[in-house]
C-alpha positions as CSV (number, residue, x, y, z in Angstrom):
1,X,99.0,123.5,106.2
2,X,101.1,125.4,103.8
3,X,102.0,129.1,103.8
4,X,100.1,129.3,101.0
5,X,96.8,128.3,101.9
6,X,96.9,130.1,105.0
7,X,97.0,133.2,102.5
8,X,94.1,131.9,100.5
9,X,92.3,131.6,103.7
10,X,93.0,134.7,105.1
11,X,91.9,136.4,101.4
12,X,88.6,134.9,101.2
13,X,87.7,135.6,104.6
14,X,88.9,139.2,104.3
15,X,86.5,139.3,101.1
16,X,83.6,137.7,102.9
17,X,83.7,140.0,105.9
18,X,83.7,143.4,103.3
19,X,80.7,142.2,101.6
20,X,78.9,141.4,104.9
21,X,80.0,144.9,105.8
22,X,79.0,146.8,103.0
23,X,75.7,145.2,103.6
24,X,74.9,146.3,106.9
25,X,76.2,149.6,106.2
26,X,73.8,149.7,102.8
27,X,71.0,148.8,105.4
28,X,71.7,151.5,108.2
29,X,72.1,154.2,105.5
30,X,68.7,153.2,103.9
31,X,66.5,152.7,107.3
32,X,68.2,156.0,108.2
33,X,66.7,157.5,105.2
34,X,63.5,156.1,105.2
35,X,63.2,157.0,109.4
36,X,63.9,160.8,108.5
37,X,61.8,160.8,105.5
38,X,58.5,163.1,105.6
39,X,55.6,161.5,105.6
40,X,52.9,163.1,103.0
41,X,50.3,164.9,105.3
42,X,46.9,163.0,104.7
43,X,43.6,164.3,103.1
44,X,40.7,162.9,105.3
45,X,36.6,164.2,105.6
46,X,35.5,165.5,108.9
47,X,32.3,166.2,110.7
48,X,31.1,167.7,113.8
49,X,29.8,165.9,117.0
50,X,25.7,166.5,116.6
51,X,23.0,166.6,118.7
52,X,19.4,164.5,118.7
53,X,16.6,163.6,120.6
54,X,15.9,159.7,120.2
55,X,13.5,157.3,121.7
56,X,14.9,154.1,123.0
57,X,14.0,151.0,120.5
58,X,13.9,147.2,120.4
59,X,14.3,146.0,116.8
60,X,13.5,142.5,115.4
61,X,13.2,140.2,112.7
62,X,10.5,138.0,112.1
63,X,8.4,136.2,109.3
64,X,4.8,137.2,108.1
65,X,2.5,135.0,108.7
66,X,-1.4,134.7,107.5
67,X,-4.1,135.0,109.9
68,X,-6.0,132.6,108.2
69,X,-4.2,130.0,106.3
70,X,-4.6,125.9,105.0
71,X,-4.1,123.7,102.5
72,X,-7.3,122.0,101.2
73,X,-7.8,118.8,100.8
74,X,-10.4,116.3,99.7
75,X,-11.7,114.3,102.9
76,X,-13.1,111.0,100.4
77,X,-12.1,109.8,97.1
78,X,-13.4,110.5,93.5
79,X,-12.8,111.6,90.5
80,X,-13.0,116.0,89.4
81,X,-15.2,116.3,87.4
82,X,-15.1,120.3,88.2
83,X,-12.8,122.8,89.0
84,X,-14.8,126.5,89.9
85,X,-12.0,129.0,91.0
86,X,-8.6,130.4,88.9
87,X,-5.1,130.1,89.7
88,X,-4.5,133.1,92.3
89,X,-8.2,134.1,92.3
90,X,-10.1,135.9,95.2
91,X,-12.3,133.3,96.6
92,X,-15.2,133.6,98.9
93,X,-16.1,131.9,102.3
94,X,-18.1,129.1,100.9
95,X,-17.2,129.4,97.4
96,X,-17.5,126.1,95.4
97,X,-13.6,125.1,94.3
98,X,-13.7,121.5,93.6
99,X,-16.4,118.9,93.1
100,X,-15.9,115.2,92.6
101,X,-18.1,112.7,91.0
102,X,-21.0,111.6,93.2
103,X,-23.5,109.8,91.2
104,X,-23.2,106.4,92.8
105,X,-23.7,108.5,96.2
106,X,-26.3,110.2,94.8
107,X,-27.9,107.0,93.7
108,X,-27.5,105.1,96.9
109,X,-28.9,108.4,99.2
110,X,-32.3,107.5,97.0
111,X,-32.4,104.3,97.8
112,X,-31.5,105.3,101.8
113,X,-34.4,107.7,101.4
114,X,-36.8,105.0,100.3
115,X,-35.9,102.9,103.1
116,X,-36.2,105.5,105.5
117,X,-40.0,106.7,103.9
118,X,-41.2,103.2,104.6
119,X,-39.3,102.3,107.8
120,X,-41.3,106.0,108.8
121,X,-44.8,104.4,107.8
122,X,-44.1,100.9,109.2
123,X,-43.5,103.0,112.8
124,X,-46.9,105.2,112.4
125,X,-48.8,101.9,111.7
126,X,-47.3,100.3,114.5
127,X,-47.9,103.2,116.9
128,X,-51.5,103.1,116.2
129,X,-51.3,99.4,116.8
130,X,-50.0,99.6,120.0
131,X,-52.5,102.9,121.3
132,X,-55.2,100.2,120.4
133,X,-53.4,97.4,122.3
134,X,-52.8,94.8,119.6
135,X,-48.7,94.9,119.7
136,X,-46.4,95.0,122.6
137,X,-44.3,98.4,123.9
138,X,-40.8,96.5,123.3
139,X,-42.1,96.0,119.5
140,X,-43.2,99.7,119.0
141,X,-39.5,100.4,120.3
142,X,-38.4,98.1,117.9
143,X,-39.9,100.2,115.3
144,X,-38.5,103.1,116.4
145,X,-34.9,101.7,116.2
146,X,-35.4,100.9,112.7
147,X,-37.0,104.5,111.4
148,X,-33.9,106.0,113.5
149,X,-31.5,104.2,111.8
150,X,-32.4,104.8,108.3
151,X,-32.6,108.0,108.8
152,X,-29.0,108.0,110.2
153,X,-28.2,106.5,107.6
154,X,-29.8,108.7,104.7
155,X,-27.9,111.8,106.9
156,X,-24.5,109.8,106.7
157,X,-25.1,109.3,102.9
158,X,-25.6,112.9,102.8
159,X,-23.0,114.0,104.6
160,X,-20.4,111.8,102.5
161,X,-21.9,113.7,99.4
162,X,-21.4,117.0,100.9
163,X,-17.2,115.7,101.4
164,X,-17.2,115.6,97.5
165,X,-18.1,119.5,97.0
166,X,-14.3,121.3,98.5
167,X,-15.5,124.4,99.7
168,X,-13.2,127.4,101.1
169,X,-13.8,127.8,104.7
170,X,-13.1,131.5,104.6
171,X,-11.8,134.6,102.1
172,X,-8.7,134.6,100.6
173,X,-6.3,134.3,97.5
174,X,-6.0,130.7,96.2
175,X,-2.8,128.9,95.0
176,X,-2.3,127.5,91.9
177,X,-4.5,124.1,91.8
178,X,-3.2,120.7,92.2
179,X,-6.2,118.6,90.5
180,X,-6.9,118.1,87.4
181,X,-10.3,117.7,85.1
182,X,-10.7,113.7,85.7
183,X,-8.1,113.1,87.4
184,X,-8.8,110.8,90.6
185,X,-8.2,111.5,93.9
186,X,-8.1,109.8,97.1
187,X,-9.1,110.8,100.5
188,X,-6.3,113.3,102.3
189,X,-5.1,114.8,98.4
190,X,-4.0,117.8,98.3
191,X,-6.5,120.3,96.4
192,X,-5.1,124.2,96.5
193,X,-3.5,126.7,99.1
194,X,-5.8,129.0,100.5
195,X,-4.3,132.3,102.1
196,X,-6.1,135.2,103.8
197,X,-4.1,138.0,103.5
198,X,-6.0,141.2,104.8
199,X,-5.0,141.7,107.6
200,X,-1.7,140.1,108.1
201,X,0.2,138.6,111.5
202,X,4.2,139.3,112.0
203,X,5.6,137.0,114.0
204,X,8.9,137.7,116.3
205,X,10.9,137.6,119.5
206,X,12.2,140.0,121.7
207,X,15.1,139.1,124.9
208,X,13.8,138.6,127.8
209,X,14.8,142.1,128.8
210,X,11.8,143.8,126.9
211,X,9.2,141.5,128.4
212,X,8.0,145.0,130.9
213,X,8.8,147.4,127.6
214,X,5.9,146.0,125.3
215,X,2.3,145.9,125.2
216,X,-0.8,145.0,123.4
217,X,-1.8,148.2,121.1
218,X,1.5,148.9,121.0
219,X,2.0,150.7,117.6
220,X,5.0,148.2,115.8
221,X,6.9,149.8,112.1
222,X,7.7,146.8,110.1
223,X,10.3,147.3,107.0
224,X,10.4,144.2,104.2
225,X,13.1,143.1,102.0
226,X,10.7,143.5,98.9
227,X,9.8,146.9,99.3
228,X,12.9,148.8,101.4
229,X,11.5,152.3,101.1
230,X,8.3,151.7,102.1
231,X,7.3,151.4,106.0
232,X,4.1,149.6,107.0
233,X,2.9,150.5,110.6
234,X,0.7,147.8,112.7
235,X,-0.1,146.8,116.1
236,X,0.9,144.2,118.9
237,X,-2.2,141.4,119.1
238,X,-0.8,138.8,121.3
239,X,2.6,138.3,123.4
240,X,3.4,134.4,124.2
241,X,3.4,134.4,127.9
242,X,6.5,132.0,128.0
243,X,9.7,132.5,128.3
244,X,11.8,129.8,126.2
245,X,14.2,128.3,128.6
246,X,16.9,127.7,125.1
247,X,17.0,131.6,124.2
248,X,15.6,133.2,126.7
249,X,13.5,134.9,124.6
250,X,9.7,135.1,124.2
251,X,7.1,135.4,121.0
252,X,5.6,138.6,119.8
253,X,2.6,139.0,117.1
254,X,1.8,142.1,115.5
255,X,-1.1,142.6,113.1
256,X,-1.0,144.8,110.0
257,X,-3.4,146.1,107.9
258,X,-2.6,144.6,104.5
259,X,-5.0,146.2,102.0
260,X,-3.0,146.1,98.8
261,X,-1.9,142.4,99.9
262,X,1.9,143.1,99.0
263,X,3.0,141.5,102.3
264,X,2.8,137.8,101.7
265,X,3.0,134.9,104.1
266,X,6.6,133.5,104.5
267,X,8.4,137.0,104.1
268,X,10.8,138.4,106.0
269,X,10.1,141.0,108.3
270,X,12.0,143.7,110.3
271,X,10.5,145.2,113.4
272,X,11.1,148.2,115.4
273,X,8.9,149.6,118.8
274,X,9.2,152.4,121.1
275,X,10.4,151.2,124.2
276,X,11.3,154.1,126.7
277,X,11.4,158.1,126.8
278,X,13.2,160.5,124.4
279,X,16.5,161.0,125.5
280,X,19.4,163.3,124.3
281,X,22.0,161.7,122.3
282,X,25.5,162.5,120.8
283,X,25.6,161.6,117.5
284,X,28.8,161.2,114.9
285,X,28.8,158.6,111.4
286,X,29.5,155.4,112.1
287,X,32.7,156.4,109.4
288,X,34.4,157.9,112.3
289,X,34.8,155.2,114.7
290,X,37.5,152.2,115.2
291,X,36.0,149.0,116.2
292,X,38.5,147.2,118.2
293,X,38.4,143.9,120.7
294,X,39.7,146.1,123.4
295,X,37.2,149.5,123.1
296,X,36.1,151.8,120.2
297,X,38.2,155.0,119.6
298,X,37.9,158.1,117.0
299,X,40.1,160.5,115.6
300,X,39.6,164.2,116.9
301,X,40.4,167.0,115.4
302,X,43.1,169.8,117.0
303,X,43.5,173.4,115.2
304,X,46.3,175.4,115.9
305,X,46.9,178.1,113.6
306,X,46.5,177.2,109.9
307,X,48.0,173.7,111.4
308,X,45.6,170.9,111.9
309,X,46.1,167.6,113.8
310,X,44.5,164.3,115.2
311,X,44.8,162.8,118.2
312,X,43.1,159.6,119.4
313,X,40.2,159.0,122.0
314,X,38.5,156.2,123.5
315,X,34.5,156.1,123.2
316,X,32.0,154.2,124.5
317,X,29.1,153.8,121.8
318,X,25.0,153.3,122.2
319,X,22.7,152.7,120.1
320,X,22.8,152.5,115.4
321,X,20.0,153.9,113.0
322,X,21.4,154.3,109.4
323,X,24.6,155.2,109.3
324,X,25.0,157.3,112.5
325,X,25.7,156.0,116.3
326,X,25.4,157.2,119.7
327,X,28.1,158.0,122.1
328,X,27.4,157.8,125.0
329,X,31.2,158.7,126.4
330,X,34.3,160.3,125.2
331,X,33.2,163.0,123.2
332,X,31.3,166.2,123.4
333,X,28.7,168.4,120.7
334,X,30.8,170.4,118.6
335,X,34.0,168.2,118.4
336,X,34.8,167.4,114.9
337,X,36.1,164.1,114.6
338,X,37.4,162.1,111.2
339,X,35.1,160.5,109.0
340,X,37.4,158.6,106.4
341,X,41.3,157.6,106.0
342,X,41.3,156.3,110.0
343,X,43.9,153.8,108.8
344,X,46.3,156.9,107.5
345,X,45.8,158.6,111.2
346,X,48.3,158.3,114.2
347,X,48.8,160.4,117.1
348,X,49.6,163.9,116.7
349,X,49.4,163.6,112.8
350,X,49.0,166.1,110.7
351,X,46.0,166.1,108.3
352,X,44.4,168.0,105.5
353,X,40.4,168.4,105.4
354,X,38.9,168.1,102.2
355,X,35.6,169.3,102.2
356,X,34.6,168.0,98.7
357,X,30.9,166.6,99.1
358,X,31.4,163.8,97.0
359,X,33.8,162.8,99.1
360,X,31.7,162.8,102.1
361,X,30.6,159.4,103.8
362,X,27.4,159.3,104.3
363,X,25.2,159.8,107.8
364,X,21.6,159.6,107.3
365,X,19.7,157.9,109.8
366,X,17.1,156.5,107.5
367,X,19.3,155.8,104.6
368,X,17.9,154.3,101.0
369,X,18.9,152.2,98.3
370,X,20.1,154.5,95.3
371,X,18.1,152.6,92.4
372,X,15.1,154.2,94.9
């Protein structure tokens, strides 16, 4: 190797090692500026740590369900010929809703009637025969067979005419109509839901757990999807007396009172009961709490001076209505904890407390839609 190119060697590496150098000192001069930087104190909401008295609850979901309910049907085939009830109507027990043709039935119960009028005279002649000794008793019983089944028969006939008047069975709202004016149909076809809606059956289950905490009579608040700010209060009827083995859970039915008829079969319901005494509870929004794998923490304030600061505390949480929970450990009434900007907050931070209230998260136990 020649003087020369040890030189060029020497000068390239010497160039390579100052920019490598002024790097890392570029990088220790920035980190040291951005470690001894400020940080801009953050501007959170706060709120105090409030007392309540609340009874102990088991909520549920569940789907209505109508306490009389079916899908007619024709039990023989014909053809409509009419159609006595509207789409959606209030119907009557025993209301008329569908009849099909029956004049061929009609026309053959006559001619069953006939046969039964004279089978009925051919036995009175025949009993007088026999109380004056000129027939046999096996032909008087013979007799008797034959007036017993025509008549069975003209009963049969009528009953099969009765199948083609669809009748309701009880009260209720009808469906919209699947027959049509002429239109045949055979036996089994599907003719028109009928639903009784007043009063109403809420089905749901409960964890085993509850089993001793409910009741029959037990008053039950039901809340639905299609009407959130209304509450519609009803009663435990029934409690399934199994336990499923798959869930561990067992089958409640309440009944409401459904005068208005806004709760419909099929709708989803939420449920809520009493199940203890009134106990004292901590509250704070849920806003102020830290939901992590490894336990729930808040924020709580420190004043010293005009200085404020945070500093952060394990909780252990109860029960949720609305937007507020219970603590049942970890703080105490009074303590103000923060409500918003958790993810600004550290240790021994210092914080600013806006007390703007549209800035305020809210904490209402029975909170509502806005549009309501």
């Amino acid at each position: 190797m020649t003087k020369r190119m040890i030189v060029m060697l020497i000068a390239v590496g010497a160039l390579f090692g100052a920019v490598f150098g002024f790097k890392l000192f570029m990088n220790s001069f920035l980190n040291n500026i951005f470690d001894n930087m400020p940080m801009p104190t953050p501007t959170i909401t706060a709120t105090e740590v409030i007392g309540d008295q609340w009874t102990p609850q088991e909520t549920a979901v569940g789907s209505f369900r109508a306490v009389q309910g079916a899908e007619l049907a024709t039990e023989v085939g014909g053809i409509v010929t009419e159609i006595h009830f509207d789409n959606g109507a209030q119907v009557k027990e025993g209301q008329v809703l569908v009849t099909l043709n029956s004049a061929t039935d009609e026309a053959e119960l006559e001619r069953l009637q006939a046969t039964e009028k004279l089978a009925l005279l051919e036995l009175e002649r025949h009993r007088k025969l026999y109380d004056e000794g000129n027939i046999s008793e096996s032909e008087l019983q013979r007799r008797q067979s034959e007036a017993a089944q025509t008549s069975a028969a003209v009963k049969s006939q009528q009953a099969r005419i009765r199948q083609k008047t669809i009748r309701a069975p009880f009260d209720g709202i009808s469906g919209i109509r699947q027959v049509n004016l002429g239109q045949y149909v055979a036996a089994g076809s599907p003719v028109v839901n009928l639903q009784s809606l007043d009063p109403i059956f809420l089905n749901f289950t409960l964890p085993e757990q509850a089993m001793g905490r409910v009741k029959n009579g037990q008053e039950v608040r039901v809340q639905a999807d299609a009407y959130p700010a209304t509450d519609f209060t009803g009663h435990i009827t029934a409690i399934e007396p199994v336990i499923r083995e798959s869930t561990r859970t067992f089958e409640v039915q309440a009944t409401l009172q459904n005068p208005e008829l806004r709760l419909r079969p099929g709708m989803f319901g939420r449920a809520s009961l009493d199940a203890g005494e009134t106990e004292n509870v901590k509250l704070v929004p849920q806003t102020a709490i830290q939901f992590n794998p490894y336990g729930n923490a808040v924020f709580v304030l420190r004043e010293a001076g005009d200085e404020t600061t945070v500093i952060r505390r394990f909780i252990r949480t109860g029960d949720r209505r609305g937007d507020m929970i219970a603590v049942l450990e970890g703080l105490e009434l009074g303590e103000r904890v923060a409500t918003s900007g958790l993810l600004k907050l550290r240790n021994d931070a210092k914080v600013n407390i806006s007390d703007d209230p549209a800035l305020q998260p809210s904490a209402e136990l029975n909170p509502q839609p806005a549009n309501q």
